[in-house]
C-alpha positions as CSV (number, residue, x, y, z in Angstrom):
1,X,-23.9,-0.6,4.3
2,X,-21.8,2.2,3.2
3,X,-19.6,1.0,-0.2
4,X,-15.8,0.4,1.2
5,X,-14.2,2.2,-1.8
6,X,-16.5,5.6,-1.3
7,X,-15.0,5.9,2.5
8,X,-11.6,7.8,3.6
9,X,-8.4,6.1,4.1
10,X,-7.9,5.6,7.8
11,X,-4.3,6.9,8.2
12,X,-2.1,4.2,10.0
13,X,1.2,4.0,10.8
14,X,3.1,1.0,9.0
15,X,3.5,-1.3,12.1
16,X,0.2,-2.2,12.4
17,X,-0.3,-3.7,9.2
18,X,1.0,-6.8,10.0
19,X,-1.7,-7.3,12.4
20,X,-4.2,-6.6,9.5
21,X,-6.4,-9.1,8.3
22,X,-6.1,-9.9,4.3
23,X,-8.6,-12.9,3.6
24,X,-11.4,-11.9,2.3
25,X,-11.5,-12.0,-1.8
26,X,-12.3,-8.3,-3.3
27,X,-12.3,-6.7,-6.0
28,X,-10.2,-3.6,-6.1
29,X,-9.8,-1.3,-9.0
30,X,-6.1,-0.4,-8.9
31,X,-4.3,2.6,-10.4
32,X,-3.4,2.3,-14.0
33,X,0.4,1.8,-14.2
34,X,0.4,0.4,-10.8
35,X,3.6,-1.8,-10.8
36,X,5.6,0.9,-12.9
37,X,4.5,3.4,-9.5
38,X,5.9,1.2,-7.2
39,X,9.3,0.2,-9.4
40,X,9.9,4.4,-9.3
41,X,8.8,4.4,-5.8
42,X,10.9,1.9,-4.5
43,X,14.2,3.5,-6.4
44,X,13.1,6.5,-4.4
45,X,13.1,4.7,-1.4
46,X,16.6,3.0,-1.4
47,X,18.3,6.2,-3.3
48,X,16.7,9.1,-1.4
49,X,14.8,7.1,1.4
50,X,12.2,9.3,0.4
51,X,8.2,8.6,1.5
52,X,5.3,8.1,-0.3
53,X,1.4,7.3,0.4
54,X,0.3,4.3,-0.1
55,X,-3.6,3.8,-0.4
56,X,-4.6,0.3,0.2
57,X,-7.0,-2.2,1.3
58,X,-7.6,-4.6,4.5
59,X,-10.3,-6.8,4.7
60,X,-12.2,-4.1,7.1
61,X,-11.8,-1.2,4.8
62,X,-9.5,1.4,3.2
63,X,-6.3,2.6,5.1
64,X,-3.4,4.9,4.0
65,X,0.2,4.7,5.3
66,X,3.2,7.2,4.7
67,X,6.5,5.3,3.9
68,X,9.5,4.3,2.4
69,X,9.3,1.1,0.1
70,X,12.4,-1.2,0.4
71,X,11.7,-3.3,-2.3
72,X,9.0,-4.4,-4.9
73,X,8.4,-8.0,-5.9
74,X,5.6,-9.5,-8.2
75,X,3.1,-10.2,-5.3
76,X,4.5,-8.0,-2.4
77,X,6.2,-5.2,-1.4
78,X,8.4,-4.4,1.7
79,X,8.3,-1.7,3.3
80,X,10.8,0.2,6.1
81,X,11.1,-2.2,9.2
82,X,10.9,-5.4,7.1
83,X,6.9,-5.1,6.7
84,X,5.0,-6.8,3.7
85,X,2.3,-5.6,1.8
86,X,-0.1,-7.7,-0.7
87,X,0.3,-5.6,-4.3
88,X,-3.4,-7.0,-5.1
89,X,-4.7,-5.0,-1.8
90,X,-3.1,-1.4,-3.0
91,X,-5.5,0.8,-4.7
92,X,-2.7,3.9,-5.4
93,X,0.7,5.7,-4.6
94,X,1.0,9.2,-3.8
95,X,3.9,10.9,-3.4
96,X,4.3,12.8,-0.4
């Protein structure tokens, strides 16, 4: 069984990640300075509505969405359209 972190992100569009499944306990190694990423990120967002990457982690394997963060909170973040994310599922940001 192929290791989930050695695959490429399936590119998604944010919609479907609230039909995603986020269960299953893993163990993600994150990128270092994480929450500062997201704070910058997130004042992008609402100032410049400006998109980033966001590399993270369902219970069937790595995806990757391009979008605007709304806001960032100590467990989630929201994204355009009112869609959460689980901060302990994101492996990076990219800016795009």
């Amino acid at each position: 069984m192929q290791d989930v972190l050695q695959q490429s992100p399936k590119l998604i569009e944010k919609e479907i990640i609230p039909t995603l499944l986020f269960q299953k306990p893993i163990l993600l190694e994150q990128q270092e300075g994480l929450m500062e990423k997201l704070m910058e990120a997130t004042k992008l967002g609402n100032i410049h509505h400006g998109k980033i990457a966001i590399i993270f982690q369902d219970d069937e394997g790595l995806k990757r969405v391009e979008t605007t963060i709304w806001a960032t909170g100590l467990k989630y973040i929201c994204l355009k359209g009112g869609v959460w994310l689980p901060i302990s599922r994101i492996k990076e940001i990219q800016m795009v």
